[in-house]
C-alpha positions as CSV (number, residue, x, y, z in Angstrom):
1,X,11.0,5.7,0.4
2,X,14.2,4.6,-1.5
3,X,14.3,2.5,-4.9
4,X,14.7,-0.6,-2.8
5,X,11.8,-0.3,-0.7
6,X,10.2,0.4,-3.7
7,X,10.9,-2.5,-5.3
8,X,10.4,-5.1,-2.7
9,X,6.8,-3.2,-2.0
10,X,5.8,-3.6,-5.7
11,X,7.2,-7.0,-6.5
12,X,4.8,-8.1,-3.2
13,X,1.7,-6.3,-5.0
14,X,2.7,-7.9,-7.6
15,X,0.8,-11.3,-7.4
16,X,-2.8,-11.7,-7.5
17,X,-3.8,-13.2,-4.2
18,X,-1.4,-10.6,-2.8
19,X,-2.9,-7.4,-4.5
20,X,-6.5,-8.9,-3.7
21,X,-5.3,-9.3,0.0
22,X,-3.5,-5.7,0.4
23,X,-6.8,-4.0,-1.3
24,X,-8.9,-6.3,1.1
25,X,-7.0,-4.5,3.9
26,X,-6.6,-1.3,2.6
27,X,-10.8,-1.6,2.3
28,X,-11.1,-2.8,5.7
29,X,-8.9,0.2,7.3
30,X,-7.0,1.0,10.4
31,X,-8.4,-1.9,12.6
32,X,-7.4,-4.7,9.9
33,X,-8.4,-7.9,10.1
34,X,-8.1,-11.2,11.6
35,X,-6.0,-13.9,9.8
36,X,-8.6,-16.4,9.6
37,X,-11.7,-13.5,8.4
38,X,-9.0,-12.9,5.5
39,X,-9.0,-16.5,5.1
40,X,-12.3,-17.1,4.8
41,X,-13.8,-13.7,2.5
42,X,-10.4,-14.4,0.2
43,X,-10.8,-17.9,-0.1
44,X,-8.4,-19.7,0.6
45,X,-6.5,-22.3,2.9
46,X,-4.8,-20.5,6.1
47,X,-1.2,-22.0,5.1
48,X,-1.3,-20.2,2.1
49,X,-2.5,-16.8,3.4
50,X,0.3,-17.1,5.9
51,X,2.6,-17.0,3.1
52,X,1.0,-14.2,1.5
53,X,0.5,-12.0,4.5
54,X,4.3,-13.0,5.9
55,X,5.2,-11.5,1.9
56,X,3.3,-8.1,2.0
57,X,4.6,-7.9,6.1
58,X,8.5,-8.4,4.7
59,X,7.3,-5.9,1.9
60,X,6.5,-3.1,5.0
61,X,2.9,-2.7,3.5
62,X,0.8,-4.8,6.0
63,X,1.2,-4.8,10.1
64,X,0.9,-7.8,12.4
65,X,-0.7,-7.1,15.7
66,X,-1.8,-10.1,18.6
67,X,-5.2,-9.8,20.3
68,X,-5.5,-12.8,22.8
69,X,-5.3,-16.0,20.4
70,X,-5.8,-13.6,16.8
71,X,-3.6,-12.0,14.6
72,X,-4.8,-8.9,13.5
73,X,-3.6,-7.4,10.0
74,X,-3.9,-4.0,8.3
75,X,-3.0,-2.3,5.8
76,X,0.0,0.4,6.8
77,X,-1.2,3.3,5.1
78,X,2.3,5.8,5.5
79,X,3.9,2.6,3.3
80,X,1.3,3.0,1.0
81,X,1.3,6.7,0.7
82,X,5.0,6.6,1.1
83,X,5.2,4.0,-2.6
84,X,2.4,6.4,-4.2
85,X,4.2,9.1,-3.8
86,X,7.4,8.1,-4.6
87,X,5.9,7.1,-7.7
88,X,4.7,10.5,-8.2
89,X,7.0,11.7,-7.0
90,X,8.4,13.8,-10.6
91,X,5.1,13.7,-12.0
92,X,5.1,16.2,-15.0
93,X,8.4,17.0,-13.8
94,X,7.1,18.7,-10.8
95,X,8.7,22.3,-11.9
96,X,6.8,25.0,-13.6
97,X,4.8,23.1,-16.5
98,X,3.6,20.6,-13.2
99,X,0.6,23.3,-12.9
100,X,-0.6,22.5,-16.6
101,X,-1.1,18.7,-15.3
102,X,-1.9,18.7,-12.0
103,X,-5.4,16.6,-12.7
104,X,-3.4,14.1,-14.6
105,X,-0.5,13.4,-11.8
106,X,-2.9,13.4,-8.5
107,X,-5.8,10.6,-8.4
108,X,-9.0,12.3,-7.1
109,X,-8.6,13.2,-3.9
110,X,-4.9,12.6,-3.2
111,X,-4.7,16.2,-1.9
112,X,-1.1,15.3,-0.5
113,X,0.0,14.6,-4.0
114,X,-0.4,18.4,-5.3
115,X,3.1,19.7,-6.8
116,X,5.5,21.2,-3.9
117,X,6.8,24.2,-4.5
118,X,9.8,24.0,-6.5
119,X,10.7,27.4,-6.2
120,X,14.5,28.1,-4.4
């Protein structure tokens, strides 16, 4: 993930209805959700959703799919790994002292966040 990507990705999360939305998703997993089920368990009118789902789609973080008359949404978990871990990505520096903080940098069970080997 790039700066950019970054960016766009966070500034999406970064609205209420949007974050509750993406977690919503994210909670739901791999099979997502149709647009008006969102709708309905976030409470609010379907023109508005489509706003916020057409954001976090532009963003990269959510995908669209058809089923007969629905549209299906879910989270997209490699753009969500791929923004946590650019965020972590220098955690503690990630060079020899990253051993001595390993618990702070990685949320439990983010095994794919453990320092690389920085060794060359």
């Amino acid at each position: 993930m790039h700066a950019t990507q970054a960016v766009t990705a966070l500034s999406a999360l970064g609205q209420e209805t949007r974050l509750a939305l993406f977690r919503l998703l994210v909670e739901r997993g791999p099979d997502g959700l149709p647009a008006g089920v969102i709708a309905e368990r976030l409470g609010i009118p379907p023109s508005s959703l489509t706003f916020h789902l057409q954001h976090l789609h532009r963003a990269g973080l959510v995908t669209q799919r058809r089923l007969h008359r629905q549209l299906i949404y879910a989270a997209d978990y490699a753009a969500m790994n791929g923004l946590v871990l650019y965020l972590t990505d220098n955690c503690c520096g990630r060079g020899s002292a990253a051993q001595a903080c390993v618990s702070a940098c990685a949320p439990a069970g983010a095994a794919s966040l453990v320092p690389r080997d920085t060794a060359a």
